[in-house]
N, CA, C and O of each residue as an XYZ file, in Angstrom:
636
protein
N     -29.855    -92.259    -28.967
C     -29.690    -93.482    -29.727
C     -29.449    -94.627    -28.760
O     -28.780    -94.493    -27.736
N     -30.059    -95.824    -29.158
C     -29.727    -97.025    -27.900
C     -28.897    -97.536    -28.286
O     -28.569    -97.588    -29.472
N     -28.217    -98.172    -27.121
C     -26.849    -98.815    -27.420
C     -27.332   -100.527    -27.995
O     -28.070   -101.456    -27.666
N     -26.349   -100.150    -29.047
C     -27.096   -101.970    -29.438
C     -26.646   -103.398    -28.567
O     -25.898   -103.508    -27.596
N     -27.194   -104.133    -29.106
C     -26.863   -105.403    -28.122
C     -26.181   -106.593    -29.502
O     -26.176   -106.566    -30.732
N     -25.672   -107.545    -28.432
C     -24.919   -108.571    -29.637
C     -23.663   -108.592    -30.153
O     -22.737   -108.520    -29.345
N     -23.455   -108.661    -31.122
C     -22.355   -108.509    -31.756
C     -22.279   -108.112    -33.131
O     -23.183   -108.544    -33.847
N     -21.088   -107.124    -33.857
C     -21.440   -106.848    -35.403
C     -19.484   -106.777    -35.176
O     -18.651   -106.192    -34.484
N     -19.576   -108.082    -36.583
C     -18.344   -107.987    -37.029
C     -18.021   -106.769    -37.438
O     -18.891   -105.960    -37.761
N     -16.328   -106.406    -37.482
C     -16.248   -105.294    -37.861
C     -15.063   -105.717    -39.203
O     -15.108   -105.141    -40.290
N     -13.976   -106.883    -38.856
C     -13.097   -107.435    -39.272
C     -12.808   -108.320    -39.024
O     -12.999   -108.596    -37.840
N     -12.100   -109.498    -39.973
C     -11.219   -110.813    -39.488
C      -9.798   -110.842    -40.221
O      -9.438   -110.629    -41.378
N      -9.298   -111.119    -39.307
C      -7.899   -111.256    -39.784
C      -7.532   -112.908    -40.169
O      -6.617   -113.406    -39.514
N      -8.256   -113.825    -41.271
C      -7.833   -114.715    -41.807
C      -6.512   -115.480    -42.265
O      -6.281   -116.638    -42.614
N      -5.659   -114.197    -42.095
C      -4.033   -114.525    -42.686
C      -3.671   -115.042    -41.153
O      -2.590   -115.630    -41.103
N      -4.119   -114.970    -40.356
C      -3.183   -114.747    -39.037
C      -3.902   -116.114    -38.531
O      -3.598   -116.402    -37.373
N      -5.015   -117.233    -39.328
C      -5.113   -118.333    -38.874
C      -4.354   -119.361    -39.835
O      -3.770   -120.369    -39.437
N      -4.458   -118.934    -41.195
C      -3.388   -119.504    -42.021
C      -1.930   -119.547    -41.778
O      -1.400   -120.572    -42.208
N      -1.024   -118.564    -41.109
C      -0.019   -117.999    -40.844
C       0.320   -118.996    -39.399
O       1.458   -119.464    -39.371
N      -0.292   -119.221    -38.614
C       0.054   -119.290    -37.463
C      -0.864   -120.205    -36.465
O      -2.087   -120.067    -36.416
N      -0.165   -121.129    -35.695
C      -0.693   -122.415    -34.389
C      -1.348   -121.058    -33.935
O      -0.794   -119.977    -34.138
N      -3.022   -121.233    -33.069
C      -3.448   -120.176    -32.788
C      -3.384   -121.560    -31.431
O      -3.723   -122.741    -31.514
N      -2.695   -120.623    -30.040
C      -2.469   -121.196    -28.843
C      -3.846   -121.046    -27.571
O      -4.345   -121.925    -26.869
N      -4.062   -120.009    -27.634
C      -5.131   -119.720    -26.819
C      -5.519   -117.976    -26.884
O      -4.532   -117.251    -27.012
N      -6.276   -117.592    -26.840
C      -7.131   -116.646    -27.075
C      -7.351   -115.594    -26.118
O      -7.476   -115.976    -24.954
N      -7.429   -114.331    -26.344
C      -8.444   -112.978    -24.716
C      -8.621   -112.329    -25.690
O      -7.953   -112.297    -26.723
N      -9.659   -111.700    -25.374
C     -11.005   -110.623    -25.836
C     -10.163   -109.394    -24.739
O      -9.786   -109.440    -23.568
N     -10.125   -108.430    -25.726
C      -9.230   -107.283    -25.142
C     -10.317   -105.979    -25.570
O     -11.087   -106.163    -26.512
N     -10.327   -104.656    -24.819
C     -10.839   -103.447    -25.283
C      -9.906   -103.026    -25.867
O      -8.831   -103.624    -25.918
N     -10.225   -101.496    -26.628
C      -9.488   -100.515    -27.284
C      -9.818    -99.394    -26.718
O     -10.823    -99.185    -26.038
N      -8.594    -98.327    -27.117
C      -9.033    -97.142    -26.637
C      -8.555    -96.068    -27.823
O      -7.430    -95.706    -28.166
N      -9.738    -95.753    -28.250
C     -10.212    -95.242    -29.679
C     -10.388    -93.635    -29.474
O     -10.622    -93.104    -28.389
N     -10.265    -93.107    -30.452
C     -11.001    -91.744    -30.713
C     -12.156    -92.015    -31.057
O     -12.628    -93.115    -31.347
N     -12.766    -90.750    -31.026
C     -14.131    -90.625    -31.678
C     -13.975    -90.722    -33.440
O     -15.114    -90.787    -33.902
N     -13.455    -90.736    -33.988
C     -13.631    -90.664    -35.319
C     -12.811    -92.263    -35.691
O     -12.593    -92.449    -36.888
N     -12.490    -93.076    -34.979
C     -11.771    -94.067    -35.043
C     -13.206    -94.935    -34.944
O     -13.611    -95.576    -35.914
N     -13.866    -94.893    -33.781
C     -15.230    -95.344    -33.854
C     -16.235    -95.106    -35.264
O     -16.406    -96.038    -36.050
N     -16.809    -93.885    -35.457
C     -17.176    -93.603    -36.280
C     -16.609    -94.680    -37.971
O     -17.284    -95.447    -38.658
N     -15.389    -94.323    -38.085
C     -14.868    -95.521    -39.362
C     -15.187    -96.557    -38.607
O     -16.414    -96.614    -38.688
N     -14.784    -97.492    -37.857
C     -15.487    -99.023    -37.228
C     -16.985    -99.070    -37.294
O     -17.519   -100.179    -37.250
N     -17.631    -98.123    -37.383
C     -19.001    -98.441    -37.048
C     -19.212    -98.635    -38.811
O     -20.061    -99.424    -39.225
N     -18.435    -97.910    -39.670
C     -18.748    -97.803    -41.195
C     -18.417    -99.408    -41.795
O     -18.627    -99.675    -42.978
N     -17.825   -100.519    -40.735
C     -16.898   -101.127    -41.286
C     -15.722   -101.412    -41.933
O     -15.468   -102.312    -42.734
N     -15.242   -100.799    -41.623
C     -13.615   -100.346    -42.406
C     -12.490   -100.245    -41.562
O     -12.234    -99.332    -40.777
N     -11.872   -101.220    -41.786
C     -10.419   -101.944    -40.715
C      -9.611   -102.994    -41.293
O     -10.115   -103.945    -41.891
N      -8.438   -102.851    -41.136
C      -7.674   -104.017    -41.267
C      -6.464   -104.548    -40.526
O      -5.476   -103.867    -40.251
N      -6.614   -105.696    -40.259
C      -6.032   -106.201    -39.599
C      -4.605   -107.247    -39.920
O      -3.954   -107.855    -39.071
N      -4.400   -107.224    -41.276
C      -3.113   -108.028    -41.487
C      -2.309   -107.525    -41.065
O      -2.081   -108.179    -40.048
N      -1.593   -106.706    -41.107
C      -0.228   -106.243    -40.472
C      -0.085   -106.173    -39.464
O       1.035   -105.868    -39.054
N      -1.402   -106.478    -38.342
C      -1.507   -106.141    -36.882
C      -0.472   -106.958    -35.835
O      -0.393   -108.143    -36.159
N       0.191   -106.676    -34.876
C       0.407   -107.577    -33.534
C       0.759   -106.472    -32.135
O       1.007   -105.269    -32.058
N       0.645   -107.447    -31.260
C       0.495   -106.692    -30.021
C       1.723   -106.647    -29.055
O       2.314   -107.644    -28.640
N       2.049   -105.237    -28.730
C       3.312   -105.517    -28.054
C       2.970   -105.300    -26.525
O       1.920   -104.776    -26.152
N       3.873   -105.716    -25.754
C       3.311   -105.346    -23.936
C       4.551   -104.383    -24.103
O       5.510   -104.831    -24.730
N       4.617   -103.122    -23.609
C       5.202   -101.934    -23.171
C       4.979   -101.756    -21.566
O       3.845   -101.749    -21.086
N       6.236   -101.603    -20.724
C       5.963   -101.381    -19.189
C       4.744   -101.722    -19.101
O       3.995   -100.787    -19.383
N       4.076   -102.942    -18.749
C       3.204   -103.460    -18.220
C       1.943   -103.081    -19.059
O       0.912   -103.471    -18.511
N       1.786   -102.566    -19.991
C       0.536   -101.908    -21.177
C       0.773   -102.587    -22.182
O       1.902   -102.576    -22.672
N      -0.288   -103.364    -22.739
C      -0.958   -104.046    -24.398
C      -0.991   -102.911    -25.019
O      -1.644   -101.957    -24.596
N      -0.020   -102.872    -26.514
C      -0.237   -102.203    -27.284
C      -0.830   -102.603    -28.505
O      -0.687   -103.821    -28.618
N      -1.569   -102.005    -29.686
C      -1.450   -102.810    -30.656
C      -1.080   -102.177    -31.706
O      -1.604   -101.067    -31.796
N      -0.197   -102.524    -32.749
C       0.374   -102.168    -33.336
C      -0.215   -102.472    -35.123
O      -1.070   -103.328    -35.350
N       0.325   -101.737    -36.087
C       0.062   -102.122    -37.743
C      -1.353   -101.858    -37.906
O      -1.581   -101.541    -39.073
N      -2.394   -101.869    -37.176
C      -3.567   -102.266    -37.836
C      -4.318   -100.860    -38.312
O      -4.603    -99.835    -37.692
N      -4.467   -101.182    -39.380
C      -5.094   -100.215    -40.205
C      -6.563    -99.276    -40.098
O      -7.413    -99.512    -40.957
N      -6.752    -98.610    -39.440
C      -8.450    -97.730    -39.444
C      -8.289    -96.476    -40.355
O      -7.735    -95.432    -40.010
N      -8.689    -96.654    -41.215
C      -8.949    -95.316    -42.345
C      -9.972    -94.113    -41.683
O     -11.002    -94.223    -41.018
N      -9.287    -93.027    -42.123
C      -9.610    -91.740    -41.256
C     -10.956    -91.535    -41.701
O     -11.150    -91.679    -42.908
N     -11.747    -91.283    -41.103
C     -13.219    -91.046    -41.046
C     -13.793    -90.124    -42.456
O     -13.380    -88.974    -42.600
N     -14.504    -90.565    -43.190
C     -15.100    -90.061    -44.559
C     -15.456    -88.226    -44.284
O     -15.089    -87.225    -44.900
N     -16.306    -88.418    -43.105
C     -16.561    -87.191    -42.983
C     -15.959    -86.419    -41.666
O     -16.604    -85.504    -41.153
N     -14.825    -86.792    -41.203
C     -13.551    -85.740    -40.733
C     -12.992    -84.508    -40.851
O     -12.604    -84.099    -41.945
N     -12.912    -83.930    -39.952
C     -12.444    -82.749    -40.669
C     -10.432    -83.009    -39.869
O      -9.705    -84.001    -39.817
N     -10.249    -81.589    -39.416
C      -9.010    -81.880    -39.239
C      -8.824    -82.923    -38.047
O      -8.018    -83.848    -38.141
N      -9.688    -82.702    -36.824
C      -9.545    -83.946    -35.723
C      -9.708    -84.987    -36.146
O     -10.338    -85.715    -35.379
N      -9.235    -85.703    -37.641
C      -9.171    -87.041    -37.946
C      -8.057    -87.818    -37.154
O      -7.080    -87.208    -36.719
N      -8.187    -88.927    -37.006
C      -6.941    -89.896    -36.373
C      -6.261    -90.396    -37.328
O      -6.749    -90.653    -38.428
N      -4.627    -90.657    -36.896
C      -3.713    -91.091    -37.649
C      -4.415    -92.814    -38.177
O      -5.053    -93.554    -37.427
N      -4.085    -93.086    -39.546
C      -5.067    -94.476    -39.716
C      -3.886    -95.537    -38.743
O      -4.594    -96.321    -38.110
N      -2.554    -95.774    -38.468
C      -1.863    -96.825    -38.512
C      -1.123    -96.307    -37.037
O      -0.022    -96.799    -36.791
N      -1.674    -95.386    -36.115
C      -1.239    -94.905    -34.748
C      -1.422    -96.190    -34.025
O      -2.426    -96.883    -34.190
N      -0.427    -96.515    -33.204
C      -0.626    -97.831    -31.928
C      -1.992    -97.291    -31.248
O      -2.366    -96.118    -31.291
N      -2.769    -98.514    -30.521
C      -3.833    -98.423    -29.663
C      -3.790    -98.923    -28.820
O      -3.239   -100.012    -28.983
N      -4.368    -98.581    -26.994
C      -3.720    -99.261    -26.234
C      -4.762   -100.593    -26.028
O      -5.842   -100.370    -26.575
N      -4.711   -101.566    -25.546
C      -5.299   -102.332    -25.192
C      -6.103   -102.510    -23.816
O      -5.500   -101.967    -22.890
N      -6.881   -102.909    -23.568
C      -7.495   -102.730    -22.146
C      -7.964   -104.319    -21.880
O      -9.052   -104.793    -22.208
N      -6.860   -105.029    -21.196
C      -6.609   -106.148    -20.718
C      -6.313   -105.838    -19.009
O      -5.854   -104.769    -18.607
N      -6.796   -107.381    -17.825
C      -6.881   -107.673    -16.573
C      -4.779   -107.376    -16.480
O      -3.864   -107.492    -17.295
N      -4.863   -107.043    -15.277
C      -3.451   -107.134    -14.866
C      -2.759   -108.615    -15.249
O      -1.728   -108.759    -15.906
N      -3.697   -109.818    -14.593
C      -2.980   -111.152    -15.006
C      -2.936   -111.752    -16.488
O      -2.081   -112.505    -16.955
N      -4.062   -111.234    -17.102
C      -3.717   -111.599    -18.768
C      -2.812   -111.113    -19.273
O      -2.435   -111.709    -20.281
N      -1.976   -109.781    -18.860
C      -0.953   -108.890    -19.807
C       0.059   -108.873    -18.999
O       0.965   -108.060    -19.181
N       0.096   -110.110    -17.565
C       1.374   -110.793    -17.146
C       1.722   -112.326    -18.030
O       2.739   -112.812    -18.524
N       0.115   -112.799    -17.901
C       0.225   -114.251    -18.429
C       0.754   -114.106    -19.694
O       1.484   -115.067    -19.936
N       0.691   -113.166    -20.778
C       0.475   -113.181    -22.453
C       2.021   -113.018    -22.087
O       2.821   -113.948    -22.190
N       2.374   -111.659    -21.623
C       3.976   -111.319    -21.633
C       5.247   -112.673    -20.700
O       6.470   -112.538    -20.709
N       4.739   -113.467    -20.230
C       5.536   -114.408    -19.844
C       5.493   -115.320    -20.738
O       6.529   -115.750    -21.246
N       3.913   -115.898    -21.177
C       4.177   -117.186    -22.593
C       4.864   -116.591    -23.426
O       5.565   -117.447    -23.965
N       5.191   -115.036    -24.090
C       5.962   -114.423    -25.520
C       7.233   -114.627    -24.689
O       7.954   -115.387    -25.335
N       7.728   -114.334    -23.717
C       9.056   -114.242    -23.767
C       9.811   -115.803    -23.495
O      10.885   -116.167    -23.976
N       8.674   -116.796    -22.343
C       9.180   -117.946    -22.408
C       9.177   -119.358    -23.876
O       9.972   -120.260    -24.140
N       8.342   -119.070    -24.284
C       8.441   -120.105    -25.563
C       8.466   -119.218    -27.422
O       8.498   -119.734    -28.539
N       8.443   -118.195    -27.117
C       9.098   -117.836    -28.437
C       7.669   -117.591    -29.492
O       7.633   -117.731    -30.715
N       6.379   -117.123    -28.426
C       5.048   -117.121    -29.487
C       5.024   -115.231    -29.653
O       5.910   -114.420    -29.383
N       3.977   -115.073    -30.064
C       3.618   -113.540    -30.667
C       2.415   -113.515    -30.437
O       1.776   -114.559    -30.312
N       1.877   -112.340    -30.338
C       0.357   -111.906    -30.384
C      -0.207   -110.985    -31.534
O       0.071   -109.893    -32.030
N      -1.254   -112.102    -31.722
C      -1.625   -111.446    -33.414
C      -3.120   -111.260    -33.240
O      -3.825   -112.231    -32.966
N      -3.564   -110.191    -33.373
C      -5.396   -109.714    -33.884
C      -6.054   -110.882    -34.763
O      -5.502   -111.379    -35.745
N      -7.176   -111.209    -34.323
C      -7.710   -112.078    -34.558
C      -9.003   -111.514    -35.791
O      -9.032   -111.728    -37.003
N     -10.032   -110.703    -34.874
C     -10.874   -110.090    -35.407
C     -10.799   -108.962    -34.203
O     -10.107   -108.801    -33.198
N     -11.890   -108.266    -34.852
C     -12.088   -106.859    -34.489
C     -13.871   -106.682    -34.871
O     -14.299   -106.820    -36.017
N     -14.786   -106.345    -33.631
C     -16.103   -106.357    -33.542
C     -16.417   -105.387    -32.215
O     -15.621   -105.100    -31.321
N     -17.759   -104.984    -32.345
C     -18.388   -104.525    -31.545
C     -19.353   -105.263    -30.752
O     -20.305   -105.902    -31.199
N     -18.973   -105.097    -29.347
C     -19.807   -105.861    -28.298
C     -20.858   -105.096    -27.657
O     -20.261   -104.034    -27.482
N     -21.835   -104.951    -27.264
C     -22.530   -104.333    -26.935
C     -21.977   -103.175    -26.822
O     -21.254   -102.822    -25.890
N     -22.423   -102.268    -28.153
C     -21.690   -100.852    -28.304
C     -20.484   -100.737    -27.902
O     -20.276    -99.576    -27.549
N     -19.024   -101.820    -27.719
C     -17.434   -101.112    -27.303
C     -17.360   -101.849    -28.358
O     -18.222   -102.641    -28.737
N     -16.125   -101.572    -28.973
C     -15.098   -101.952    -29.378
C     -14.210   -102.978    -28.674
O     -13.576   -102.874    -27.625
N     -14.342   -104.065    -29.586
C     -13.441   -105.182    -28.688
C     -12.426   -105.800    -30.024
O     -12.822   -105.785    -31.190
N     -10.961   -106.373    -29.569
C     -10.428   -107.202    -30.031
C     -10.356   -108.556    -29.656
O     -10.706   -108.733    -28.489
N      -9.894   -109.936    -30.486
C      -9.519   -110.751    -30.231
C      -8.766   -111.389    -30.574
O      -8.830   -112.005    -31.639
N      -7.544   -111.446    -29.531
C      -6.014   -111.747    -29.522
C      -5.585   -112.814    -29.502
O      -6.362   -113.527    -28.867
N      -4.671   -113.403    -29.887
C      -4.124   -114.737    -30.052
C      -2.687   -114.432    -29.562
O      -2.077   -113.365    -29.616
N      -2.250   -115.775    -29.012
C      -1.140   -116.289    -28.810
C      -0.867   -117.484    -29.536
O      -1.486   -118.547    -29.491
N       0.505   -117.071    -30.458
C       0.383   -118.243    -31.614
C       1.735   -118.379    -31.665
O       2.576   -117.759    -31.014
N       1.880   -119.176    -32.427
C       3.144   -119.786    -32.903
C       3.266   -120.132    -34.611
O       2.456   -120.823    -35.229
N       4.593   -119.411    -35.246
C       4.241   -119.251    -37.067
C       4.481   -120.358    -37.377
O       5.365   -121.055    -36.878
N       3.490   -120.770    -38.517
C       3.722   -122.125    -38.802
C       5.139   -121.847    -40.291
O       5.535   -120.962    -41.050
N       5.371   -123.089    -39.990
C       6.963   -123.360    -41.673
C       5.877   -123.463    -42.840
O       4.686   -123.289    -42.580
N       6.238   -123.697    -43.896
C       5.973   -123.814    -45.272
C       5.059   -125.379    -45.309
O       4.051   -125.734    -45.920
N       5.698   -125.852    -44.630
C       4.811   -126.994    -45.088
C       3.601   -127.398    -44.214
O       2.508   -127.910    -44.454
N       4.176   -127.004    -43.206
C       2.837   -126.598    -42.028
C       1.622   -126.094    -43.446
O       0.810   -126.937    -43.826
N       1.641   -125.109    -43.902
C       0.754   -124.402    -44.675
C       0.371   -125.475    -45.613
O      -0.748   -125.963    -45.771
N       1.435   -125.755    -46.187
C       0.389   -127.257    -47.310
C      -0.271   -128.594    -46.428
O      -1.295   -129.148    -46.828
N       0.229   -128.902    -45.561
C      -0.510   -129.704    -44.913
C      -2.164   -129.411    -44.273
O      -3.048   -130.267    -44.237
N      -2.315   -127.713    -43.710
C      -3.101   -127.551    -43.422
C      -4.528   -127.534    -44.640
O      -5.693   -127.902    -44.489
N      -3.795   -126.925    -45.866
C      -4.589   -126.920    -47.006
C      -4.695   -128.042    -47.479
O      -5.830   -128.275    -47.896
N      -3.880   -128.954    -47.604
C      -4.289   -130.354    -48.157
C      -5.688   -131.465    -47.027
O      -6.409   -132.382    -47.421
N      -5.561   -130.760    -45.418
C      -6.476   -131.080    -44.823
C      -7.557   -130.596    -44.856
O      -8.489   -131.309    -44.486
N      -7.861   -129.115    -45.340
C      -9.194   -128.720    -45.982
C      -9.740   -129.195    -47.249
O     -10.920   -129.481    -47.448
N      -8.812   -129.252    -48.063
C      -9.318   -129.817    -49.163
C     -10.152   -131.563    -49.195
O     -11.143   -131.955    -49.810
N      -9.184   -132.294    -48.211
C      -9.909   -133.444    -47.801
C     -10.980   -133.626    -47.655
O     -11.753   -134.279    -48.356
N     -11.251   -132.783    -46.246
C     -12.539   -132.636    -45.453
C     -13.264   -131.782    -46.519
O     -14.420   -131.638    -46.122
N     -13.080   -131.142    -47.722
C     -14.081   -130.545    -48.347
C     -14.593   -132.165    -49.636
O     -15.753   -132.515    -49.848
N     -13.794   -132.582    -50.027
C     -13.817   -133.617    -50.577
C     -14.857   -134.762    -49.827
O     -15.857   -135.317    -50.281
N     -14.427   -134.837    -48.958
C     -15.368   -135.901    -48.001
C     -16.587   -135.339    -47.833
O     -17.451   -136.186    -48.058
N     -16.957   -134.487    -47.594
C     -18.211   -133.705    -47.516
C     -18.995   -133.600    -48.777
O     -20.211   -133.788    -48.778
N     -18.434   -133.352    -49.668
C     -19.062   -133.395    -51.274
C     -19.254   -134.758    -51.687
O     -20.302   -134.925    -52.310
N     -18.495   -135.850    -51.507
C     -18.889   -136.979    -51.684
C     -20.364   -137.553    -50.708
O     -21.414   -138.066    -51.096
N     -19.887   -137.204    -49.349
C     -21.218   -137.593    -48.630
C     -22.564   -137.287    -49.212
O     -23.478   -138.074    -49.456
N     -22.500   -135.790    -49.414
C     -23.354   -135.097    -49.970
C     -24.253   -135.606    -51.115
O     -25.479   -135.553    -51.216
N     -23.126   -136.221    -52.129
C     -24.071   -136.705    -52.991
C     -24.247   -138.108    -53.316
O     -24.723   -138.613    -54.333
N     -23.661   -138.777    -52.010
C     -24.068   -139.978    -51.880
C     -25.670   -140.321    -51.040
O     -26.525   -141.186    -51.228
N     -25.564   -139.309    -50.171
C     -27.303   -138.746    -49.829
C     -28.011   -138.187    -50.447
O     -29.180   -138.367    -50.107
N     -27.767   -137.109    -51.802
C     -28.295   -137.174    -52.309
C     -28.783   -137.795    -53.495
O     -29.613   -137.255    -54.227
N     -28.266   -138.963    -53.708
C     -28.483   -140.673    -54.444
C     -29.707   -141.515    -53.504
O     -30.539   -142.342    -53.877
N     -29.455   -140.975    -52.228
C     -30.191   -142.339    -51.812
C     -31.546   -141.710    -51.673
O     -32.527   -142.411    -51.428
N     -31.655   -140.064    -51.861
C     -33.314   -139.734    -52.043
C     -33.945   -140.021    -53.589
O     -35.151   -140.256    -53.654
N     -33.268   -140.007    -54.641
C     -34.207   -140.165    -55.662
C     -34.505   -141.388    -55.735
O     -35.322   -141.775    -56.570
């Protein structure tokens, strides 16, 4: 079988851009079972409960959900087992000095396949308050507003 090329979503973790200042970003590997793959390749993952801890110098990731493979037998994988991460020595110094110096977290972003691996993408964020959240929604709603008006103010000036 050839290894594919590109990219195929596998998951997005949407709560975790609503939830949280997303600070800056790394594209991290996993290190999966075979039947952990197998469910990812089916599409089936979740990522809300996810975040990443550094352990003695190792990215872990923690909460995130992979449902045990349809057609498994007993070598199925635990669905909610930590996974390690496969991050550069200086990203999983840099990530673990911004969490401990300013008070951010690392939260799963999405979850996709890169040319046949398994990749994550991690955030360094900061949780937003309550009103953080209505402000951000009252700024989509704007910009959706403004856009619908444009819209059919161009489409006025064709008929």
């Amino acid at each position: 079988m050839a290894r594919e090329q590109g990219q195929k979503m596998v998951a997005q973790n949407k709560k975790a851009r609503h939830d949280y200042h997303i600070e800056d970003t790394f594209e991290a590997g996993l290190v999966l079972q075979g039947t952990e793959v197998k469910s990812l390749r089916q599409g089936r993952a979740s990522l809300v409960d996810g975040f990443v801890d550094i352990d003695r110098g190792e990215a872990w990731l923690h909460g995130v959900h992979i449902p045990e493979y349809s057609q498994g037998t007993w070598t199925n994988h635990s669905a909610r087992r930590k996974r390690k991460l496969l991050l550069n020595r200086v990203e999983i110094d840099k990530i673990e000095r911004r969490v401990n110096e300013k008070g951010l977290t690392v939260v799963p972003l999405s979850l996709y396949f890169k040319d046949g691996r398994a990749k994550v993408e991690i955030a360094l964020a900061k949780g937003k308050k309550s009103w953080d959240k209505r402000q951000s929604i009252a700024e989509r709603t704007a910009d959706r507003e403004k856009e619908q008006a444009l819209g059919r103010h161009l489409k006025g000036m064709k008929d």
